[in-house]
Backbone atoms as SQL, in Angstrom:
CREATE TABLE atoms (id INTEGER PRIMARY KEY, chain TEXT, resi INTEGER, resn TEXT, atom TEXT, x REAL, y REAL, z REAL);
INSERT INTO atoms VALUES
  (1, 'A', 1, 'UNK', 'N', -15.147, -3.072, -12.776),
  (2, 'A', 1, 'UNK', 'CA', -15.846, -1.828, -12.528),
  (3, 'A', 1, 'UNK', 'C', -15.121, -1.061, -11.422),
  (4, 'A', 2, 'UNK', 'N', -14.467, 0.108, -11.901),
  (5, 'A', 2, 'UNK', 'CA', -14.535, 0.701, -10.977),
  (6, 'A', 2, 'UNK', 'C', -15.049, 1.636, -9.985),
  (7, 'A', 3, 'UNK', 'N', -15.187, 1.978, -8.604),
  (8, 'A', 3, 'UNK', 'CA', -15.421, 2.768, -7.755),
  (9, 'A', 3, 'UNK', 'C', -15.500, 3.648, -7.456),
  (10, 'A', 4, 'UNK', 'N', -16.235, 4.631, -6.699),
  (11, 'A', 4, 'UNK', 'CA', -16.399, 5.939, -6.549),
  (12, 'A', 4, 'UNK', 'C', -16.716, 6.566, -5.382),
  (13, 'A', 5, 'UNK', 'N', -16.377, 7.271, -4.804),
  (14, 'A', 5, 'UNK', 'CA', -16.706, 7.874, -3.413),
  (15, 'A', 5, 'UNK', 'C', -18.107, 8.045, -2.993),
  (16, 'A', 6, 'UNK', 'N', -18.898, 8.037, -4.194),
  (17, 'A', 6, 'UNK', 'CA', -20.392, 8.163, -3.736),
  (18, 'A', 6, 'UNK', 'C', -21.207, 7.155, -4.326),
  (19, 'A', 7, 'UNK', 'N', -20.458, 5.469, -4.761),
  (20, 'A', 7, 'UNK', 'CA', -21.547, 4.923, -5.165),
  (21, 'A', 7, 'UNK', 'C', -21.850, 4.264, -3.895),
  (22, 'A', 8, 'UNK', 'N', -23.341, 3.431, -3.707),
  (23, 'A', 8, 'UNK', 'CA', -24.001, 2.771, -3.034),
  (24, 'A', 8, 'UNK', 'C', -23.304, 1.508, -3.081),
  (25, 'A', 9, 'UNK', 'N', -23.540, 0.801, -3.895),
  (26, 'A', 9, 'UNK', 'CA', -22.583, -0.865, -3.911),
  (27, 'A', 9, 'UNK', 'C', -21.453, -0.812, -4.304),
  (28, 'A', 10, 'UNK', 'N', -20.677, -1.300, -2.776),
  (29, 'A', 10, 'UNK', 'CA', -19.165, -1.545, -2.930),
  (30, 'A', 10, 'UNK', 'C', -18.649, -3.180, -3.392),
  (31, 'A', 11, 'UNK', 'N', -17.866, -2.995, -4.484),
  (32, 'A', 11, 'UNK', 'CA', -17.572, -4.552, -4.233),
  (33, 'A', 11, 'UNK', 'C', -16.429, -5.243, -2.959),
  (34, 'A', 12, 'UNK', 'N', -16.590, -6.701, -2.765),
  (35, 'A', 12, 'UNK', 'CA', -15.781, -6.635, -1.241),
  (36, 'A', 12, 'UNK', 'C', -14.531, -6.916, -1.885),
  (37, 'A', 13, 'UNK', 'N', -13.794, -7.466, -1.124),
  (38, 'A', 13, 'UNK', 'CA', -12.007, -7.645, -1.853),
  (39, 'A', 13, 'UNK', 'C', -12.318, -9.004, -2.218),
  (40, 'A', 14, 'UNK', 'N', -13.199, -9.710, -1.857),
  (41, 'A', 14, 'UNK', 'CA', -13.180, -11.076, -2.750),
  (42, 'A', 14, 'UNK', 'C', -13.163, -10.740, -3.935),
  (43, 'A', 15, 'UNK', 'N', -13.978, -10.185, -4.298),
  (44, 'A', 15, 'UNK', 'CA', -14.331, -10.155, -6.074),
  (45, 'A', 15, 'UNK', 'C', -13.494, -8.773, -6.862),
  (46, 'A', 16, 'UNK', 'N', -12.936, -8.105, -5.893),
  (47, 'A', 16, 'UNK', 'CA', -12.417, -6.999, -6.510),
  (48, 'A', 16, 'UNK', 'C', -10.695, -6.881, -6.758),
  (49, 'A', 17, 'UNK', 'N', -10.854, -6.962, -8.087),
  (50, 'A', 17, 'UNK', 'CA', -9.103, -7.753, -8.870),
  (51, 'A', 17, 'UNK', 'C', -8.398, -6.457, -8.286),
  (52, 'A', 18, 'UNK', 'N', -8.989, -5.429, -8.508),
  (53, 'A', 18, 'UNK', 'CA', -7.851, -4.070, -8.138),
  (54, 'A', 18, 'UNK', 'C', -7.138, -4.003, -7.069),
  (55, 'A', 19, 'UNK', 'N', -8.287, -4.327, -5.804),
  (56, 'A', 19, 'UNK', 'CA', -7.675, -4.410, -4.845),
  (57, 'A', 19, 'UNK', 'C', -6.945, -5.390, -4.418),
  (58, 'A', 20, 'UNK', 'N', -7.265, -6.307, -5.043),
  (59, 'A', 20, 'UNK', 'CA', -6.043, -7.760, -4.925),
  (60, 'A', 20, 'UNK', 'C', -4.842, -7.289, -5.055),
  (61, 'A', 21, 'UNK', 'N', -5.288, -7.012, -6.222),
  (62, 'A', 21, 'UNK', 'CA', -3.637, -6.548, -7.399),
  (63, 'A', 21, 'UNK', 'C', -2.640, -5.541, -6.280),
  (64, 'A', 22, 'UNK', 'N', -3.151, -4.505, -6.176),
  (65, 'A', 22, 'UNK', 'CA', -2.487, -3.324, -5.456),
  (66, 'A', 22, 'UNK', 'C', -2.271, -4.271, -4.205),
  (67, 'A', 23, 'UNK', 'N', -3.349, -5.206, -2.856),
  (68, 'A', 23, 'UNK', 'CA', -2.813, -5.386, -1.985),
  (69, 'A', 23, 'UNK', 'C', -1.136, -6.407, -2.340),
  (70, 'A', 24, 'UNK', 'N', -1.551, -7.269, -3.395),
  (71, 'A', 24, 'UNK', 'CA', 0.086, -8.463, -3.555),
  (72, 'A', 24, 'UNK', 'C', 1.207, -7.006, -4.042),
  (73, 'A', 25, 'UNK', 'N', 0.921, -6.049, -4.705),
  (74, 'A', 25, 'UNK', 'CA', 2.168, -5.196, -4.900),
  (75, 'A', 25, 'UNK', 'C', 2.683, -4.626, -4.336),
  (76, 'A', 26, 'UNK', 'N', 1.908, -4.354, -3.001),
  (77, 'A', 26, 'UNK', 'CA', 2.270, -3.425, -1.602),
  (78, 'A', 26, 'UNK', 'C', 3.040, -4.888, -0.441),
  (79, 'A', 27, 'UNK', 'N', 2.377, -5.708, -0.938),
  (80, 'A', 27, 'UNK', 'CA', 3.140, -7.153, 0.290),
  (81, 'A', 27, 'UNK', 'C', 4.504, -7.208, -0.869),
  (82, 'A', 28, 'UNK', 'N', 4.518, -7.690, -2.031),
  (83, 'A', 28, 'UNK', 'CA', 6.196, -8.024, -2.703),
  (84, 'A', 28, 'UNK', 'C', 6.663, -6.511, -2.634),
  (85, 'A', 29, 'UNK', 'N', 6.457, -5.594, -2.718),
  (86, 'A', 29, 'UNK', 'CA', 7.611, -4.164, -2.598),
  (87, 'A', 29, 'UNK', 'C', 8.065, -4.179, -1.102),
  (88, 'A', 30, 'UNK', 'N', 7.481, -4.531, -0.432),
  (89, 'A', 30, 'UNK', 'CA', 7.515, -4.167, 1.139),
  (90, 'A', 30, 'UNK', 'C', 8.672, -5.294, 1.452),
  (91, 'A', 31, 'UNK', 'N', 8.102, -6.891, 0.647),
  (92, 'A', 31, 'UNK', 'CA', 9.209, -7.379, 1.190),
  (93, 'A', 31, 'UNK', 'C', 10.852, -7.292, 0.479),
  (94, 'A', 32, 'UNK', 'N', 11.000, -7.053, -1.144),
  (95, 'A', 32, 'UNK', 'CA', 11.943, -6.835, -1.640),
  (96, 'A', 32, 'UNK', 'C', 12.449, -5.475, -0.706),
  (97, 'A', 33, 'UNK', 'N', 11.885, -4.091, -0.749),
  (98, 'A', 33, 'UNK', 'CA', 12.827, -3.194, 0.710),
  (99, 'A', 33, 'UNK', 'C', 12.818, -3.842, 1.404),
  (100, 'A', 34, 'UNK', 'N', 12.700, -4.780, 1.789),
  (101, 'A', 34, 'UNK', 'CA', 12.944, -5.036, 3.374),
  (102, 'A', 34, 'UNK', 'C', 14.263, -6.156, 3.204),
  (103, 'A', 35, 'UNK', 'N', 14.487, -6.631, 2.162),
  (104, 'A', 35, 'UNK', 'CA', 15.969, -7.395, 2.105),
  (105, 'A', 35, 'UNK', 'C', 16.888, -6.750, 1.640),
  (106, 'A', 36, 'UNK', 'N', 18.088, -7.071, 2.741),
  (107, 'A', 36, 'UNK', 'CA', 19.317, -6.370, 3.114),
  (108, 'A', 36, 'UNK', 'C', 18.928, -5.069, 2.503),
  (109, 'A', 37, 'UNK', 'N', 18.687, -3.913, 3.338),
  (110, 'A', 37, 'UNK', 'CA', 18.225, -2.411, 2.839),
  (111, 'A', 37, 'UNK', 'C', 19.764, -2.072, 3.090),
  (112, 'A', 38, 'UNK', 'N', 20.777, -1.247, 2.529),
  (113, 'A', 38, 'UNK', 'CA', 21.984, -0.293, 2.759),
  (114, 'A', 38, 'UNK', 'C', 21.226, 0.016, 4.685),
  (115, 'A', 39, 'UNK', 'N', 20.185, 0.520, 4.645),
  (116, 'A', 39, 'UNK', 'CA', 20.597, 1.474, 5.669),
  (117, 'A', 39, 'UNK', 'C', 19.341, 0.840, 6.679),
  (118, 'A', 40, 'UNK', 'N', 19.311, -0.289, 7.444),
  (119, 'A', 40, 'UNK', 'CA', 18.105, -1.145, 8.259),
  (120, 'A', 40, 'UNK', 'C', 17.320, 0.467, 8.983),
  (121, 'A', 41, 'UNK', 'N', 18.157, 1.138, 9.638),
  (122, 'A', 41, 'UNK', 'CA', 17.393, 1.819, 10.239),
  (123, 'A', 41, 'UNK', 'C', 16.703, 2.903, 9.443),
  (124, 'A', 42, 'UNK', 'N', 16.916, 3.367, 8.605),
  (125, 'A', 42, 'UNK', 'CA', 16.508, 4.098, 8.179),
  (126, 'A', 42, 'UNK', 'C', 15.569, 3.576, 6.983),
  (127, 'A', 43, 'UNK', 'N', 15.183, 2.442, 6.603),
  (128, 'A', 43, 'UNK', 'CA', 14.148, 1.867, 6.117),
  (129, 'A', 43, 'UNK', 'C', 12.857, 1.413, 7.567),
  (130, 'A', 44, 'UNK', 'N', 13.241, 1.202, 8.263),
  (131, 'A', 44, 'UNK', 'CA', 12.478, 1.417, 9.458),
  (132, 'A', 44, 'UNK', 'C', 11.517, 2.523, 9.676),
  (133, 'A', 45, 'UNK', 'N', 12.238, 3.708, 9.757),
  (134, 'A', 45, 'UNK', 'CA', 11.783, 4.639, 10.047),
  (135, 'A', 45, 'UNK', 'C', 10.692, 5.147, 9.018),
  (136, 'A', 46, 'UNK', 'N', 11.250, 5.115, 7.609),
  (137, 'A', 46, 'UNK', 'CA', 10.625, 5.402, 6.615),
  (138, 'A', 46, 'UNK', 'C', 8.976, 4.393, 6.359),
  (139, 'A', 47, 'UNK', 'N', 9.027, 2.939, 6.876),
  (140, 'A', 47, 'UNK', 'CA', 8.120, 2.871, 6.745),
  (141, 'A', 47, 'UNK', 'C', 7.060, 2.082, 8.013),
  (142, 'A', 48, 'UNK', 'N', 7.569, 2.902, 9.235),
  (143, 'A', 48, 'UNK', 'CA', 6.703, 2.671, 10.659),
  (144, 'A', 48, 'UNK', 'C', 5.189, 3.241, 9.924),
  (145, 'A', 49, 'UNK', 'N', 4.821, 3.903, 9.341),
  (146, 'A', 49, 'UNK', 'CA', 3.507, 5.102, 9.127),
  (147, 'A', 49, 'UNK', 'C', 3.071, 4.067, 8.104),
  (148, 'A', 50, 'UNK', 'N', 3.580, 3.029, 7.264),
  (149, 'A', 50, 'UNK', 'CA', 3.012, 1.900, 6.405),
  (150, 'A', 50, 'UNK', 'C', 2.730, 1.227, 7.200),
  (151, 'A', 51, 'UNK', 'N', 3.298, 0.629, 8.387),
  (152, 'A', 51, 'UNK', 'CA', 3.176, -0.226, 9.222),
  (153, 'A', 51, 'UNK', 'C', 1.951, -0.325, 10.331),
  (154, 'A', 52, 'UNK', 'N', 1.755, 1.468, 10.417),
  (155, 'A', 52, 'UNK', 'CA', 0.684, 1.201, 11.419),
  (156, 'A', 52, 'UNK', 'C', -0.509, 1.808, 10.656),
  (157, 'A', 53, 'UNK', 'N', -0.583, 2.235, 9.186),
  (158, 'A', 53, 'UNK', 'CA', -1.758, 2.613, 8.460),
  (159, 'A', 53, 'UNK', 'C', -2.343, 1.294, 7.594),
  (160, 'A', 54, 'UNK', 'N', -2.031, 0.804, 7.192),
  (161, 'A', 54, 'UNK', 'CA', -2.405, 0.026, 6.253),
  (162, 'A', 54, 'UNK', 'C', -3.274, -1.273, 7.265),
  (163, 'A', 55, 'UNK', 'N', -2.600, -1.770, 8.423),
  (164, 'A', 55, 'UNK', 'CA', -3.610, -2.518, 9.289),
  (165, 'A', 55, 'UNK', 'C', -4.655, -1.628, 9.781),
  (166, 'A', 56, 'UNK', 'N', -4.429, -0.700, 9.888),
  (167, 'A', 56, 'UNK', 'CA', -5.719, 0.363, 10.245),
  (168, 'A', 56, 'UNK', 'C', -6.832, 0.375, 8.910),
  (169, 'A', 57, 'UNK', 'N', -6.531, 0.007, 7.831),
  (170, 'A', 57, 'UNK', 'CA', -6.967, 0.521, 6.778),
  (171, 'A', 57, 'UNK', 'C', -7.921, -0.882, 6.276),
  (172, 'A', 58, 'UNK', 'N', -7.250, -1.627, 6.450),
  (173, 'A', 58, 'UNK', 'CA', -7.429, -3.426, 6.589),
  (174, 'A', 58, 'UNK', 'C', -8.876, -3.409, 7.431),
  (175, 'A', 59, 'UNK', 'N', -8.751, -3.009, 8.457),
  (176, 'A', 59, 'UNK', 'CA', -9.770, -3.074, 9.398),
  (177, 'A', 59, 'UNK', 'C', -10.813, -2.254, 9.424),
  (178, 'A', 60, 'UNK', 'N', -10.912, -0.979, 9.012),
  (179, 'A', 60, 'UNK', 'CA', -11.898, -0.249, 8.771),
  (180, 'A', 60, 'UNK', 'C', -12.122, -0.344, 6.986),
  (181, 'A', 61, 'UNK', 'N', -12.044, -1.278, 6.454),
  (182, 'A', 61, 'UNK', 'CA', -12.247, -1.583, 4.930),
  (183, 'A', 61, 'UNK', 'C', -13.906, -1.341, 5.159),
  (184, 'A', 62, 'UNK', 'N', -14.730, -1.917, 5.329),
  (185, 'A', 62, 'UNK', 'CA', -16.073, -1.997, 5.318),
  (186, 'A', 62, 'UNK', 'C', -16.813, -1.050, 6.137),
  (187, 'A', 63, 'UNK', 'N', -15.546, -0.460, 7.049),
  (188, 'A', 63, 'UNK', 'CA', -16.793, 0.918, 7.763),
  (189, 'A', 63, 'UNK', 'C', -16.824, 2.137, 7.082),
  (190, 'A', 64, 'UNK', 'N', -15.522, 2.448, 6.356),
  (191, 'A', 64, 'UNK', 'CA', -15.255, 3.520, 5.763),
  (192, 'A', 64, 'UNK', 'C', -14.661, 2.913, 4.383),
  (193, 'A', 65, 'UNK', 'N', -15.302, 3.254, 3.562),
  (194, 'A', 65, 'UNK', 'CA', -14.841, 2.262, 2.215),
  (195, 'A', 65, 'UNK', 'C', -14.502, 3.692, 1.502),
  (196, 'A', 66, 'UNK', 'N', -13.056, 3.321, 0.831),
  (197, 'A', 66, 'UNK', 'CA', -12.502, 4.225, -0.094),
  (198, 'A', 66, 'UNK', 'C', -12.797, 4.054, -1.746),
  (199, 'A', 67, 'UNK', 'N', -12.643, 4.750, -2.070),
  (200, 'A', 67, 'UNK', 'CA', -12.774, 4.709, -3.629),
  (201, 'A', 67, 'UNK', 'C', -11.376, 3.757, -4.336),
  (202, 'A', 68, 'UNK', 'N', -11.934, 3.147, -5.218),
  (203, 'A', 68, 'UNK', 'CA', -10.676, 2.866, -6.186),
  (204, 'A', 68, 'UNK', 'C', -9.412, 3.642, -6.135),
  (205, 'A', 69, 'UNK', 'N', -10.012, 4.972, -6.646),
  (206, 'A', 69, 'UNK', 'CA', -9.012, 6.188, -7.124),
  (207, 'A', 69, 'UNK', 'C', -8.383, 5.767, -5.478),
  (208, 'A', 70, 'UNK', 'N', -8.471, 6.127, -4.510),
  (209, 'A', 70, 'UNK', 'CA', -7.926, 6.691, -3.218),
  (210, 'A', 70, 'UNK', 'C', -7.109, 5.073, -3.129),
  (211, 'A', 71, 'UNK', 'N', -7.600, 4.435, -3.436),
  (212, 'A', 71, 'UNK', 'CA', -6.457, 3.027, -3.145),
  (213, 'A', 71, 'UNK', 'C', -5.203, 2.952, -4.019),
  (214, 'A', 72, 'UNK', 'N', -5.531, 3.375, -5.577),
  (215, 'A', 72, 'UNK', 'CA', -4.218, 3.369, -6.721),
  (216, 'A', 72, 'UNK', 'C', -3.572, 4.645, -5.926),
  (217, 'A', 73, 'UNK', 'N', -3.980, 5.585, -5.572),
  (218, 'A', 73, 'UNK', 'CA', -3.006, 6.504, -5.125),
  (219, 'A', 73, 'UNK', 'C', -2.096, 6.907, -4.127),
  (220, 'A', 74, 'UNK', 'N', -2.702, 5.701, -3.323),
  (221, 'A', 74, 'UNK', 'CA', -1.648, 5.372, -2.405),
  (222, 'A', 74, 'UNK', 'C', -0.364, 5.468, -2.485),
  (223, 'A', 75, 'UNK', 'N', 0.270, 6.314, -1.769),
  (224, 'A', 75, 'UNK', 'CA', 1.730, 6.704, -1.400),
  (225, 'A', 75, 'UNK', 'C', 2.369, 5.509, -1.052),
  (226, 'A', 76, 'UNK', 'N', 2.343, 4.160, -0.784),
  (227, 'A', 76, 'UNK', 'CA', 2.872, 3.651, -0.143),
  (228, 'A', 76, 'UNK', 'C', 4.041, 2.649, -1.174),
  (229, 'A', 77, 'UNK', 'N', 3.400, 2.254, -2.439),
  (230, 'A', 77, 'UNK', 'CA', 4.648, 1.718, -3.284),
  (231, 'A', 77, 'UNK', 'C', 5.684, 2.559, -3.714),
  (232, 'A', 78, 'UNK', 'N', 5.127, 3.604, -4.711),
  (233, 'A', 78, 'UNK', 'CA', 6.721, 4.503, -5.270),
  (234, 'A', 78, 'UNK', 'C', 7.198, 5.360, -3.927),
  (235, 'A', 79, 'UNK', 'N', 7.096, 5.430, -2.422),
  (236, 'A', 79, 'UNK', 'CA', 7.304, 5.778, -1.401),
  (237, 'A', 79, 'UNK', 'C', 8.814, 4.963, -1.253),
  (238, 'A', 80, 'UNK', 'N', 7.970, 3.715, -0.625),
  (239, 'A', 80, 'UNK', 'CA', 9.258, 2.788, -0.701),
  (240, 'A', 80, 'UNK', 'C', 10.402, 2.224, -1.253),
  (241, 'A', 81, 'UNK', 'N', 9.695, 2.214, -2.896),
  (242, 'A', 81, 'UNK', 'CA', 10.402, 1.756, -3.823),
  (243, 'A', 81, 'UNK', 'C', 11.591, 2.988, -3.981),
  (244, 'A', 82, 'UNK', 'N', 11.136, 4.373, -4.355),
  (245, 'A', 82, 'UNK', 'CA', 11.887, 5.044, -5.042),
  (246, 'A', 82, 'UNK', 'C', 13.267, 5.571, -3.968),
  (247, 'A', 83, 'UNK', 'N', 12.801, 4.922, -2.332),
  (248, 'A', 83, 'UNK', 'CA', 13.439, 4.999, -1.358),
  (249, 'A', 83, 'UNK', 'C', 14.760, 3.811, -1.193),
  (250, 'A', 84, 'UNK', 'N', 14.229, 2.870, -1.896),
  (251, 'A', 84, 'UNK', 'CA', 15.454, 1.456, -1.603),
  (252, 'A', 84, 'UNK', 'C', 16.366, 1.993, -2.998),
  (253, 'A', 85, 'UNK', 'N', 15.366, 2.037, -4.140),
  (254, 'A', 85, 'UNK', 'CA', 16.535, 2.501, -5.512),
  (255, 'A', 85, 'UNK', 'C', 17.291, 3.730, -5.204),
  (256, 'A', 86, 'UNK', 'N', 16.896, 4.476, -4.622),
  (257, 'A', 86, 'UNK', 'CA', 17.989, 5.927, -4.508),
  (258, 'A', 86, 'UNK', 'C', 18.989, 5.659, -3.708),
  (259, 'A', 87, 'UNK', 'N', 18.609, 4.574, -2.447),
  (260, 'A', 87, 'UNK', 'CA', 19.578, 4.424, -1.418),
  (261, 'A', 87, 'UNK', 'C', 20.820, 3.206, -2.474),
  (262, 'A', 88, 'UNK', 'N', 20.487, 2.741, -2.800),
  (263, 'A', 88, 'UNK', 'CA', 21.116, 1.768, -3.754),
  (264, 'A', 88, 'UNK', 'C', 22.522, 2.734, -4.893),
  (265, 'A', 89, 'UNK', 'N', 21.856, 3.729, -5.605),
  (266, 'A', 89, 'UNK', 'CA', 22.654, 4.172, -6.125),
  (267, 'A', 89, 'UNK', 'C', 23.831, 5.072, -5.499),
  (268, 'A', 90, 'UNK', 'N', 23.434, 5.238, -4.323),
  (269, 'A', 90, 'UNK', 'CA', 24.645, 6.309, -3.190),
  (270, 'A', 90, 'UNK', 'C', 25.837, 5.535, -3.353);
């Protein structure tokens, strides 16, 4: 089932596959960029704002609960990803 900005019962991340799913695809993309990147610093830079949002996001899970939609749309995989493949083809 998915979620909505205005329903009443949220499910928690125990029981909720989506958010599983999306959190293991955001931990393996993060760590595949992060081995041997072409350019260390500049994969750095690109993803300090992953680094300090997503523990922010972790932690206010249950005070401010997002919708499904607002979690799949997260900028943060094809961000990175489409950032290590472009640097790759230079």
């Amino acid at each position: 089932m998915l979620t909505t900005s205005t329903m009443r019962v949220r499910a928690n991340f125990r029981t909720n596959r989506l958010l599983q799913t999306l959190a293991a695809g955001y931990l393996a993309t993060g760590i595949v960029t992060a081995i041997h990147p072409l350019h260390p610093d500049d994969w750095l830079l690109e993803n300090l704002l992953v680094f300090a949002f997503v523990p922010l996001l972790v932690l206010t899970y249950r005070r401010f609960p997002l919708s499904d939609l607002s979690w799949t749309c997260a900028p943060t995989v094809p961000n990175a990803t489409s950032h290590h493949v472009l640097k790759k083809r230079r």
